[in-house]
C-alpha positions in Angstrom: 0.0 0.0 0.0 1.6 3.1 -0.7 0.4 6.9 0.2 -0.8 8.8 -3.0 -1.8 12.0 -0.7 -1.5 13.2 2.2 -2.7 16.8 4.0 -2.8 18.3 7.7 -6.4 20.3 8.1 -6.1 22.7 11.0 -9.5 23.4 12.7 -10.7 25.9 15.3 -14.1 24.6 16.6 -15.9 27.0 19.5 -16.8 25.0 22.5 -20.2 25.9 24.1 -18.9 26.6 27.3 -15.1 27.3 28.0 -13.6 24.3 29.7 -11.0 24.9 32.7 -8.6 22.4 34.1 -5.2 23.3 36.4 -3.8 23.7 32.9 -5.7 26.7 31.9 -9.0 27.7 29.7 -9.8 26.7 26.6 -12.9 28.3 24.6 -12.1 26.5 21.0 -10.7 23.6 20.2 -7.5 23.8 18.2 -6.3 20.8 16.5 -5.7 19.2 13.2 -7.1 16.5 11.0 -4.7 14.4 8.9 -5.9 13.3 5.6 -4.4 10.2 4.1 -5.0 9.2 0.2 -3.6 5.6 -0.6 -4.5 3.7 -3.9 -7.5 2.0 -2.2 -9.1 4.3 0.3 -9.2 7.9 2.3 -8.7 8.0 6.0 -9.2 10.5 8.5 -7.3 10.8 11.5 -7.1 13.4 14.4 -4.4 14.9 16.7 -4.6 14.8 20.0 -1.9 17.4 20.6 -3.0 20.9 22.3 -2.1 24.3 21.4 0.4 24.4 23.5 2.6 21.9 25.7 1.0 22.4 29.0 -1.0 18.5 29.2 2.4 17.1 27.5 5.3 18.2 26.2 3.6 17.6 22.7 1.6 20.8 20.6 0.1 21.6 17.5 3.0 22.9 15.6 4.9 20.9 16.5 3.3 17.8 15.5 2.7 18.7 12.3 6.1 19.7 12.4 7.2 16.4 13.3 5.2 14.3 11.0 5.9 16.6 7.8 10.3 16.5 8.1 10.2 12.8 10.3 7.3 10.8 9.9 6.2 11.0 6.5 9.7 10.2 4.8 10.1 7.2 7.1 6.7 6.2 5.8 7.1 6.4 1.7 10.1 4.7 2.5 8.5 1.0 2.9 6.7 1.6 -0.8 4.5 -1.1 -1.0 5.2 -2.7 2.7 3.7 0.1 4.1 1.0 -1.3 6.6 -0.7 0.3 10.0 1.1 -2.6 11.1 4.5 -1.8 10.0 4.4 1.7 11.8 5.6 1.0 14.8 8.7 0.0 13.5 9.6 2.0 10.7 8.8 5.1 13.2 10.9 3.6 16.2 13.9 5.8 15.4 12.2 8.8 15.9 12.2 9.3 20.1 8.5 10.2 21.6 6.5 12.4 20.0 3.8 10.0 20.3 0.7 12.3 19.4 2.1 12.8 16.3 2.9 8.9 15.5 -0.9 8.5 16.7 -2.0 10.5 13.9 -0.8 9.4 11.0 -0.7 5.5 12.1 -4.3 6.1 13.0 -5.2 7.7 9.6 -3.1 4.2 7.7 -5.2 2.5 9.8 -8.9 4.0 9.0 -7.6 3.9 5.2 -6.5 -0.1 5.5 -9.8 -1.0 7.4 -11.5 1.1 4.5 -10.2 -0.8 1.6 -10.5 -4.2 3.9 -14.1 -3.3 4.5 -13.6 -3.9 8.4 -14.7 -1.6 11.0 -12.2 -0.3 13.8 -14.1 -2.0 16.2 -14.0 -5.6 14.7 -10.3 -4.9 14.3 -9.5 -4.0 17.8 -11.5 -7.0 19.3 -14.8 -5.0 20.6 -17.4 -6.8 22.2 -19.8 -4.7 22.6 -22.1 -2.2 20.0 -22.5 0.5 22.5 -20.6 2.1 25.4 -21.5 4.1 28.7 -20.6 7.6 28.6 -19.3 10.0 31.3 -18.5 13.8 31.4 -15.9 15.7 32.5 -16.9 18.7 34.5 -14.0 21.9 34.3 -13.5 24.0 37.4 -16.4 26.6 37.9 -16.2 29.9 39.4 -18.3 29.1 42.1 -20.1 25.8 43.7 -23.9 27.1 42.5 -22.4 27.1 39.3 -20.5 23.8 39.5 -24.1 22.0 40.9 -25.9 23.7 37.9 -23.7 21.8 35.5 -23.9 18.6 37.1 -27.7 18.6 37.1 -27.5 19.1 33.7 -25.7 16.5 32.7 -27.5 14.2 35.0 -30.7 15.1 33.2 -29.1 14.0 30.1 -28.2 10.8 31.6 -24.2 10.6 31.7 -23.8 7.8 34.2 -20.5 9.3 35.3 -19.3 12.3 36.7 -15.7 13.5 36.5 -14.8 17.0 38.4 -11.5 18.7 37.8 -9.5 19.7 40.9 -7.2 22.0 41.6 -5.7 23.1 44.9 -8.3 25.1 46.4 -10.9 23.8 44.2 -11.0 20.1 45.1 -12.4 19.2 48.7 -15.5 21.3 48.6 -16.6 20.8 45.0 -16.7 17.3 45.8 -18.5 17.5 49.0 -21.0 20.1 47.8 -22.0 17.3 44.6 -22.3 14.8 47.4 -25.0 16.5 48.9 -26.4 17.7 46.8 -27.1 14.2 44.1 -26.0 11.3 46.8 -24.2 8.4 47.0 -25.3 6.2 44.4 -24.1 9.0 41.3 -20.6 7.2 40.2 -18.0 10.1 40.9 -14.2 10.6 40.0 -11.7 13.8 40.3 -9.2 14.3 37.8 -6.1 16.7 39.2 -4.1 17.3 36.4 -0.9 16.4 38.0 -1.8 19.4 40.2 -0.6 18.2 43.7 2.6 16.5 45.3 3.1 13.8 47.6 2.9 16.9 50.1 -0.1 16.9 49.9 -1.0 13.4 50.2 -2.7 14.1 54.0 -5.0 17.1 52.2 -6.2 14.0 49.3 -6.8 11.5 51.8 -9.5 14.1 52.6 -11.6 13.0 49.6 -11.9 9.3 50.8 -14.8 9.9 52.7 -16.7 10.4 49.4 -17.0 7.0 48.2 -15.2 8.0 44.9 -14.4 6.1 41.6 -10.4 7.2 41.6 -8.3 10.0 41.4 -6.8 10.6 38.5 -3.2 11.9 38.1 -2.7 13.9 41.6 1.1 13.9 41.4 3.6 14.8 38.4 3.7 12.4 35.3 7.0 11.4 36.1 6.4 10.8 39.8 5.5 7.1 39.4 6.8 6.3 42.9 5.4 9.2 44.7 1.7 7.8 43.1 2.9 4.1 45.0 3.3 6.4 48.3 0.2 8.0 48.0 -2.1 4.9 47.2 -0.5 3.5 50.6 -1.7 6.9 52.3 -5.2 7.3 50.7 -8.0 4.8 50.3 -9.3 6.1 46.9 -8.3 4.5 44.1 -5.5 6.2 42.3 -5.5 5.9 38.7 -2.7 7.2 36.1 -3.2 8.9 32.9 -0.5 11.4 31.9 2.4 8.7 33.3 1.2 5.8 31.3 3.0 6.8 27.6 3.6 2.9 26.4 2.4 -0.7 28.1 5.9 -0.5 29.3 4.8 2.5 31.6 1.2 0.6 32.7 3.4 -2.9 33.3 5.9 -1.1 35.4 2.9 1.0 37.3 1.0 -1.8 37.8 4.2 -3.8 39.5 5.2 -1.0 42.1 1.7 -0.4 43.3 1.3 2.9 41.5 -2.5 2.7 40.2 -5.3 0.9 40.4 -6.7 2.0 37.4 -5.5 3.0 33.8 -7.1 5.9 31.8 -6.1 4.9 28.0 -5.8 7.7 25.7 -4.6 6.5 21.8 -3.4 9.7 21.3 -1.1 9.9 24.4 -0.1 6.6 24.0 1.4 6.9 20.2 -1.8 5.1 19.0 -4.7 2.5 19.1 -2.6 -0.4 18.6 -0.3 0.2 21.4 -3.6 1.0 23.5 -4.8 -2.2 22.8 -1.4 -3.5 24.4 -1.9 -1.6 27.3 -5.7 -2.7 27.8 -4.4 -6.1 27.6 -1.9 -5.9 30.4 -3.9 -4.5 32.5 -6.8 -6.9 32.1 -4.2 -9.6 33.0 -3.7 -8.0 35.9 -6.8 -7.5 37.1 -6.5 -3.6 36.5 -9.4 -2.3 35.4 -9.2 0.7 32.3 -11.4 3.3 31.0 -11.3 5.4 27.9 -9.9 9.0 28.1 -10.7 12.2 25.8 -8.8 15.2 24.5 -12.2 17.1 23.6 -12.0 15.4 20.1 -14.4 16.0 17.8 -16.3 13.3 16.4 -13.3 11.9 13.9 -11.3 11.5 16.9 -14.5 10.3 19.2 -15.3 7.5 16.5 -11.9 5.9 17.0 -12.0 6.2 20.5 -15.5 4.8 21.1 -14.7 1.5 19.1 -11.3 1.2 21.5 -13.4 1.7 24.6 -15.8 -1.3 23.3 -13.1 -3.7 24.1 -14.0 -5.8 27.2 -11.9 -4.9 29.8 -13.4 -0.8 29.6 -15.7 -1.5 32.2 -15.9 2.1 33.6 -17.8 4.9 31.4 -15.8 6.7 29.8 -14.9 10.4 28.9 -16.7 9.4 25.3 -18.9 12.1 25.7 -21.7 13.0 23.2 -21.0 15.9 20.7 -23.1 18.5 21.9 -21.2 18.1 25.5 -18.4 20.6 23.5 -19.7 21.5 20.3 -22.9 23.0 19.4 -21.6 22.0 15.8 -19.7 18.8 15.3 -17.4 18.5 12.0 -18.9 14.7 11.5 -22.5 14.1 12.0 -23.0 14.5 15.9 -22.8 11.8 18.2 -25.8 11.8 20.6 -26.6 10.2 24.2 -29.1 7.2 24.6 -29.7 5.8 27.3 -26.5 6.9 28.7 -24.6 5.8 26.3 -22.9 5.8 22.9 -23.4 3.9 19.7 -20.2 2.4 18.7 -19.8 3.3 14.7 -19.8 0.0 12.4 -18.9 1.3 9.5 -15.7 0.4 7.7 -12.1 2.2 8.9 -13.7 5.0 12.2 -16.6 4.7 10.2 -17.7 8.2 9.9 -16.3 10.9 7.9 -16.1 14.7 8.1 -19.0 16.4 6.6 -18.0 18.9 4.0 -19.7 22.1 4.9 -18.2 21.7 8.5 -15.2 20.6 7.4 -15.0 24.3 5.1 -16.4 25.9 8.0 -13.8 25.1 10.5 -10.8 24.4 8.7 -8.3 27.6 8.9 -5.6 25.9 7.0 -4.6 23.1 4.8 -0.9 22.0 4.4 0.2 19.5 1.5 2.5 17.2 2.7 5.7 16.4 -0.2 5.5 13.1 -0.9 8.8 13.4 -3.4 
């Protein structure tokens, strides 16, 4: 298979309410679609990257950056070996950089399952057609606000709430959404690598909240600090920006670092080494759930097949479209029953519809293939 085209779309999507995190605000969503032309098919990828390299050390620019002078020429190399399969490999020489090696092996990939007529799910071993959905709550200005949210979403029947903490933002958000909806709602914090083992007596705090986890309370790279802390706090700790590879979830799982795993392809260099992590950790009894990036539904389609795979038995951030985007650039993804359809068309099986695709794309860059 060999590439015949390939192009980086740069969109800017407005969000319908600005979403904070310790990182900062966002009120659009920045990213880039990559379009891939081979001789049998067209697929779609998106980049997980952010403007800037505040959640990782990974951004925008400098993914395309990456992929246009690094990735792409290591590609047309194999000619007619050229496989989603191969990529690993023939991208190996190229240290980190993982969001952008997500992208383009995830755009091969939708273009192979295209041409093979096989939908991402069937290829990454799904077993089930639909998946509960969470939401991820940002950091409001005040509690009123915070509880107004939350009702909302519980009216549209997410079956998971996630609430992003900060410090000073973290113990009283939490008990105030306790109160105020009970103890049967299924409730997580996410910290945003926002705290230090320092602060380990403040976190323990939060156990008397019968929560899900805590996601990433300590620095990425603090892997044995998380161990510390899960001795200190009874709520399960579960990693997210530390696991970059199945290397990183073997290793965590062995010193007692998480309980649980928050998969994200993009973080992770791609579906394919997601699946390896989701495999690991079902061998060790560690249970995973599906992460987002805000995508937009090219991205969401991708990730909703992963998160179909048996051992995601905790709802996800797969959110419906309308939870960021009052206009999606694929046809919307919409809520039933709590949950979300996974696509069973071939490749993501959904593409990018062309008005939206106009209407949010602020520039298009043609990758040399000579």
């Amino acid at each position: 298979m060999k590439i015949r085209d390939l192009s980086v779309h740069h969109l800017r999507i407005p969000l319908v309410t600005p979403f904070r995190t310790s990182f900062g605000t966002s009120h659009t969503k920045e990213t880039f679609l990559v379009r891939l032309e081979t001789d049998d098919a067209v697929g779609w990828a998106e980049c997980g990257a952010e403007e800037d390299p505040l959640y990782s050390s990974e951004y925008l620019e400098g993914a395309e950056w990456v992929i246009r002078t690094q990735l792409a020429p290591r590609l047309l190399a194999l000619g007619d070996a050229l496989t989603a399969g191969a990529v690993r490999d023939a991208l190996e020489p190229v240290k980190g950089h993982r969001m952008a090696k997500h992208v383009v092996e995830t755009a091969l990939l939708d273009a192979e399952l295209r041409a093979a007529d096989m939908s991402f799910g069937r290829y990454l071993g799904a077993t089930r057609t639909r998946v509960p959905s969470g939401v991820s709550v940002g950091i409001m200005d005040s509690i009123p606000e915070l509880l107004g949210h939350v009702r909302d979403y519980l009216d549209q029947g997410y079956l998971r709430i996630k609430l992003k903490i900060e410090p000073g933002w973290d113990i009283e958000p939490v008990r105030a959404v306790r109160e105020e909806f009970g103890d049967d709602i299924l409730l997580q914090v996410d910290a945003n690598t926002a705290y230090t083992l320092r602060d380990a007596r403040h976190l323990a705090r939060l156990d008397d909240f019968d929560l899900l986890l805590i996601e990433q309370p300590l620095p990425e790279d603090d892997m044995r600090g998380h161990a510390e802390l899960q001795k200190l706090i009874t709520t399960p700790v579960c990693l997210d920006e530390s696991i970059e590879s199945a290397r990183d979830a073997a290793t965590a799982i062995a010193m007692g670092a998480t309980q649980v795993i928050n998969i994200k392809p993009s973080r992770v260099g791609g579906y394919l080494e997601a699946r390896r992590i989701h495999d690991i950790a079902e061998a060790n009894g560690i249970p995973v759930w599906c992460g987002g990036m805000l995508e937009c539904g090219v991205g969401r389609a991708a990730n909703l097949a992963l998160a179909a795979l048996p051992n995601f038995v905790l709802p996800g951030d797969t959110s419906a479209s309308s939870r960021y985007f009052a206009e999606d650039i694929t046809a919307p993804f919409e809520l039933e029953d709590g949950h979300l359809a996974v696509p069973t068309g071939p490749g993501i099986g959904i593409d990018p519809l062309p008005d939206a695709l106009a209407e949010f794309t602020v520039a298009t860059t043609a990758i040399d293939l000579r």
